[in-house]
C-alpha positions in Angstrom: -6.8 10.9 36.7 -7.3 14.9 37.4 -8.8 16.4 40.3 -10.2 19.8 40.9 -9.0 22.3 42.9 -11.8 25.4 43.1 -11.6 27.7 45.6 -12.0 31.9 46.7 -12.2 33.9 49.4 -13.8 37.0 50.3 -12.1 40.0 52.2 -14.0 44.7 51.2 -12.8 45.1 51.6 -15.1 46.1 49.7 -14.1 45.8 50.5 -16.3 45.9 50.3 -17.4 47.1 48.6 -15.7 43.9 49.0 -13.6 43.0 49.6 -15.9 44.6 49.7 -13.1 42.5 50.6 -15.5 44.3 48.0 -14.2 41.8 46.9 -12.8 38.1 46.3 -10.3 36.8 44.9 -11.0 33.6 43.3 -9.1 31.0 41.4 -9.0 27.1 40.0 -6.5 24.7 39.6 -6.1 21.5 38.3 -3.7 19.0 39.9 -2.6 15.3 39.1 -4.0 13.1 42.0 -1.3 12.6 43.4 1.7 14.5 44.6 1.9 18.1 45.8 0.3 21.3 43.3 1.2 25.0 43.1 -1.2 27.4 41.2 -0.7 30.8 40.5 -2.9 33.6 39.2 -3.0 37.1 37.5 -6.6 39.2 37.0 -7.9 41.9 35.7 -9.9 43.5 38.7 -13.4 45.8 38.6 -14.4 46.8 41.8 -17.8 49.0 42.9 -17.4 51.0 45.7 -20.5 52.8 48.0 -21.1 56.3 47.2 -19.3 59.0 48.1 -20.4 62.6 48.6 -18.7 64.5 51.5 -18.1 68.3 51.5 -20.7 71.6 50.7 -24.5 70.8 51.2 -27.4 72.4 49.7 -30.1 74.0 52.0 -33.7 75.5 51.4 -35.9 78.7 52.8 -36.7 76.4 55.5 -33.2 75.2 56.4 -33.0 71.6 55.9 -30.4 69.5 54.6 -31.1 68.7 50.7 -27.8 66.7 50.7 -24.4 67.6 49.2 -23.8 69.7 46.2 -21.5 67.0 44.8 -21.8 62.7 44.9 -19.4 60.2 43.3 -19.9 56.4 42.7 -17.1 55.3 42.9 -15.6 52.1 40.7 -11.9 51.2 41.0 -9.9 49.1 38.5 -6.4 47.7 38.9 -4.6 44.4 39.2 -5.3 41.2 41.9 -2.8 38.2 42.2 -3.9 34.7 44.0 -1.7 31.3 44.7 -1.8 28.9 46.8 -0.5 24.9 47.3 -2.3 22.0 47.7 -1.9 18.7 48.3 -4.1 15.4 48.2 -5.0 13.3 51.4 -3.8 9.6 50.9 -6.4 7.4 50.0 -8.5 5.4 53.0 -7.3 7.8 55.6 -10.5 9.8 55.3 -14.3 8.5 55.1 -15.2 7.0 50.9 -18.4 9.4 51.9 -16.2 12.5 51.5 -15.9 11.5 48.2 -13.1 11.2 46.3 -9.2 13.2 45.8 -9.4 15.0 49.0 -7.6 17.6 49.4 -6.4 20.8 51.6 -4.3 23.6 50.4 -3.6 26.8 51.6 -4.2 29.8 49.6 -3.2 33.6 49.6 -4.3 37.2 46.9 -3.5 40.6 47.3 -5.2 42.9 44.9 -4.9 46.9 44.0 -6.8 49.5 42.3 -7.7 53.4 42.0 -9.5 55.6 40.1 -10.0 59.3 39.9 -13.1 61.1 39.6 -14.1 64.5 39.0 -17.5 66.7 39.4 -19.0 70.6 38.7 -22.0 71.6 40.6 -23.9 75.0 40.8 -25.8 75.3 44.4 -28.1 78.1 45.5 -27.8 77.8 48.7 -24.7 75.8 49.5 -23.9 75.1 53.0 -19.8 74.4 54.3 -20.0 70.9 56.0 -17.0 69.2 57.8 -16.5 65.7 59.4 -17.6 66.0 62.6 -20.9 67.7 61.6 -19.6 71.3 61.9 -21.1 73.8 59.4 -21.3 77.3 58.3 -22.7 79.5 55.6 -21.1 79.0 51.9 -19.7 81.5 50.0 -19.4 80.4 46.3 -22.5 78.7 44.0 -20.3 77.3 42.2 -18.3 73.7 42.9 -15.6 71.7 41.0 -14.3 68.5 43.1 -11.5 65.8 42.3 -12.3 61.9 44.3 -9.2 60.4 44.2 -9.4 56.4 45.4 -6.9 54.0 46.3 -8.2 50.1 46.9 -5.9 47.1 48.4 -7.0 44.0 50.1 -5.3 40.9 51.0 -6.8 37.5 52.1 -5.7 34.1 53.4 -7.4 31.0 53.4 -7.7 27.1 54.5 -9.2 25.2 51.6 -10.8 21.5 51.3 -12.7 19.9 48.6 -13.2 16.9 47.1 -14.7 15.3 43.5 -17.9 13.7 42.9 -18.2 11.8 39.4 -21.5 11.4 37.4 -21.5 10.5 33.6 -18.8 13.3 32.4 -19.3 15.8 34.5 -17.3 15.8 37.5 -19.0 17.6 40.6 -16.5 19.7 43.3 -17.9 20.5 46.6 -15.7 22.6 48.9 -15.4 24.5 52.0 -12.8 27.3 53.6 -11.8 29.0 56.7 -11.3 32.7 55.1 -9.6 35.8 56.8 -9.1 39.7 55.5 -8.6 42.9 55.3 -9.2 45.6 52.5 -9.1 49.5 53.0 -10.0 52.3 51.2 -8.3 55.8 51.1 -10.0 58.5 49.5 -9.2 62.1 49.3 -11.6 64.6 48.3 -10.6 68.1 47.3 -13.5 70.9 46.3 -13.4 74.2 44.8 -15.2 77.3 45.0 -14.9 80.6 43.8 -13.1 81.9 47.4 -12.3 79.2 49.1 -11.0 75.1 48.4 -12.3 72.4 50.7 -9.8 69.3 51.3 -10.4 65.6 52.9 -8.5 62.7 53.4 -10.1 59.3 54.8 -9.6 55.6 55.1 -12.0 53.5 55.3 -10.5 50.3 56.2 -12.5 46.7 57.2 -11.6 43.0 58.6 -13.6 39.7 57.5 -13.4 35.9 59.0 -15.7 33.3 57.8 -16.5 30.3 55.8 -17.1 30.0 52.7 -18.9 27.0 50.7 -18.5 26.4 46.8 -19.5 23.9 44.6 -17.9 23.6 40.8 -18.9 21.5 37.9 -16.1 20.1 34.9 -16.6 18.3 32.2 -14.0 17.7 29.1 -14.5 19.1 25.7 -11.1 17.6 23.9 -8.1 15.1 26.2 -6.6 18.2 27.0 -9.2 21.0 27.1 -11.7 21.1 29.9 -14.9 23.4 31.1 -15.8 24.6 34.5 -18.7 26.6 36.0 -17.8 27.2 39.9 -20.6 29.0 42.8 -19.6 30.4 45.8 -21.4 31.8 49.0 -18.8 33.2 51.9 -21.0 33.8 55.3 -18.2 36.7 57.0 -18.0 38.6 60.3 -16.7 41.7 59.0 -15.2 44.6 61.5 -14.9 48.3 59.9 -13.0 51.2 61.0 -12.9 54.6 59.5 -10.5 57.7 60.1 -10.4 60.7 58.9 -9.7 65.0 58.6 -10.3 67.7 56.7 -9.8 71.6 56.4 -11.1 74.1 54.9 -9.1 77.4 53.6 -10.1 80.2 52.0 -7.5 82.0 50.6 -7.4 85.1 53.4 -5.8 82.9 56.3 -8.6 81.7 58.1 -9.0 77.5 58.0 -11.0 75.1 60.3 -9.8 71.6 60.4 -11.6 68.8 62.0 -11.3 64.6 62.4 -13.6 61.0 62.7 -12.4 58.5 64.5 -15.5 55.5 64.7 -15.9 51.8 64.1 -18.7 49.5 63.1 -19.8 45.9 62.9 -21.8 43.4 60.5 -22.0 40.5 58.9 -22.0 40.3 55.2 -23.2 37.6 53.0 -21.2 37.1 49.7 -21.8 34.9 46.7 -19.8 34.5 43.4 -19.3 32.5 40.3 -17.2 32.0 37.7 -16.1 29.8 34.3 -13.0 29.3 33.1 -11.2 26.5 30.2 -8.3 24.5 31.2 -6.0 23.3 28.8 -3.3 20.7 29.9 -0.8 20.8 27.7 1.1 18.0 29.8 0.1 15.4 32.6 1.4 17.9 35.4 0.8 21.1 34.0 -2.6 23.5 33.4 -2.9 26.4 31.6 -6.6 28.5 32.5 -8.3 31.6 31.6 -11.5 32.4 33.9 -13.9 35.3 34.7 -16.9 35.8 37.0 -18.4 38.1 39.3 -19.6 39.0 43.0 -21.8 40.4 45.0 -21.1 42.0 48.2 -23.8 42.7 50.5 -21.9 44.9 53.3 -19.5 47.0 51.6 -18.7 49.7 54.0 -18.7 53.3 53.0 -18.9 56.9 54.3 -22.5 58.1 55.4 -22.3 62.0 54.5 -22.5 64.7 57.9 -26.0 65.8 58.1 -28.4 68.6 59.9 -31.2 69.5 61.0 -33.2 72.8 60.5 -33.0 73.2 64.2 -29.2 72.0 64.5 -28.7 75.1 61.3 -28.4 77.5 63.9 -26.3 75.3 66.3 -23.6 75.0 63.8 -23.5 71.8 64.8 -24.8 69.1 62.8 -24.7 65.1 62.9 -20.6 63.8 62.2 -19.7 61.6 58.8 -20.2 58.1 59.7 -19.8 54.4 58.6 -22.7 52.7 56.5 -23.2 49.7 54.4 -24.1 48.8 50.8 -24.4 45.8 48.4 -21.8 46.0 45.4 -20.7 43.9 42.8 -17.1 43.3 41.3 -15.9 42.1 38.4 -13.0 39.7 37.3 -10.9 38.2 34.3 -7.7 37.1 34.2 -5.8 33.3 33.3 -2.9 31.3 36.0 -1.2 28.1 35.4 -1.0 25.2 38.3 2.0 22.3 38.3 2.0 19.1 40.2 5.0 17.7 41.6 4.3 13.7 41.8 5.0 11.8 44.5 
């Protein structure tokens, strides 16, 4: 008889987004029930990141801030990786309520992505802006910006579920302990006509929580089986964000300044996914799955800001840490072996 192992995390690391981790990391295996099982996984990754728009701002006759010339959304893609082993709890040492094939396992992912963006922007009334809220009159109208993004995230987890069996459809509760981090490096680099405007960030963030899931199998042939598998992870999450930037234009004269600020939340992230097994032998699974999530914290960089009476301060508000909702994508396939007792 086969048990089911279905289990994710979440981490932004989105994240966020997030792990915004923008982002989990899930997986399934299928295990014998008994003995020790190993699962590995490879996935395709799609990750939404908040917006991003740091650098010149746009000003009026009146001297308010009409935002920034330039604004990227920014969507990484790369590769994830998630394993884990598993094994099942002997039966009549734990409560017949828990249901049947209970089982812990302990599970790990790292994932990585990037992408690189770039933007042209004509402003008639641009404004200079730096991290920590600094500005000063622009000189060009004219702006042409490269986003360059880098995305990793790792996760670890402490998994237990158990089966439920109606008719043919087998039912899989589960719960997990889940701990994180993701981070997000970005560097922003923005041209005018006299002068080029460079920052460098990382946005980095921390999750623990628990996460609930509930999965539902059923066989279509003896060796090919369907799954549909929910997920909500309830997370502390813990952001920190650093960064600098200069600006020089092209007759010696630069300005460099930095951020150095932290933030708190707690982010609520569901998921699902299907995926076929095929079992090709009593102790071996082959799967192919996809699914999606939904971040609701991702953290991201809240442009610098002023205000028409802090225009002739030079001093406006400093770049700060907000959050945003994102979704992710996934698709990928892993294989899971049982070694019987």
């Amino acid at each position: 008889m086969r048990v089911r192992w279905l289990q994710g995390v979440a981490v932004v690391m989105a994240l966020s987004p997030a792990m915004a981790f923008a982002q989990t990391l899930p997986t399934s295996a299928t295990a014998a029930s008994s003995g020790v099982h190993v699962w590995l996984d490879g996935s395709y990754r799609s990750i939404n990141l908040p917006a991003f728009s740091l650098g010149a701002h746009t000003t009026d006759g009146t001297f308010s801030d009409l935002g920034p010339v330039q604004g990227f959304k920014p969507r990484v893609t790369g590769e994830g990786i998630n394993g884990g082993i598993g094994f099942v709890v002997p039966d009549g040492i734990l409560p017949a309520a828990l249901g049947s094939n209970v089982r812990i396992g302990l599970t790990g992912a790292y994932v990585q992505a990037d992408a690189k963006q770039t933007a042209f922007a004509v402003s008639p009334g641009p404004v200079l802006m730096w991290l920590d809220g600094t500005l000063f009159f622009g000189c060009g109208c004219e702006f042409s910006s490269e986003l360059v993004t880098k995305y990793s995230g790792w996760r670890v987890g402490l998994n237990a579920a158990s089966d439920i069996h109606t008719a043919t459809v087998t039912w899989t509760p589960s719960i997990e302990i889940i701990g994180g981090s993701a981070r997000t490096r970005q560097t922003l680099t923005q041209f005018d006509s006299s002068q080029i405007y460079v920052s460098q960030t990382r946005l980095s963030w921390t999750d623990l929580g628990l996460k609930f899931g509930l999965g539902a199998t059923m066989p279509i042939t003896s060796m090919l089986e369907f799954g549909v598998t929910g997920t909500i992870a309830i997370v502390h999450r813990r952001a920190h964000l650093r960064g600098n930037d200069f600006l020089d234009d092209f007759g010696g004269a630069d300005l460099g300044t930095s951020i150095d600020t932290s933030a708190r939340t707690w982010a609520v992230v569901p998921g699902g996914q299907v995926q076929l097994v095929f079992s090709p032998a009593p102790q071996l699974q082959i799967r192919a799955f996809g699914g999606l999530e939904w971040d609701s914290r991702v953290p991201g960089i809240v442009s610098p800001h002023f205000t028409p009476a802090q225009f002739f301060t030079f001093a406006g508000d400093p770049a700060g840490i907000g959050f945003s909702g994102q979704a992710s994508y996934f698709a990928g396939g892993g294989f899971s072996y049982t070694f019987h007792r």
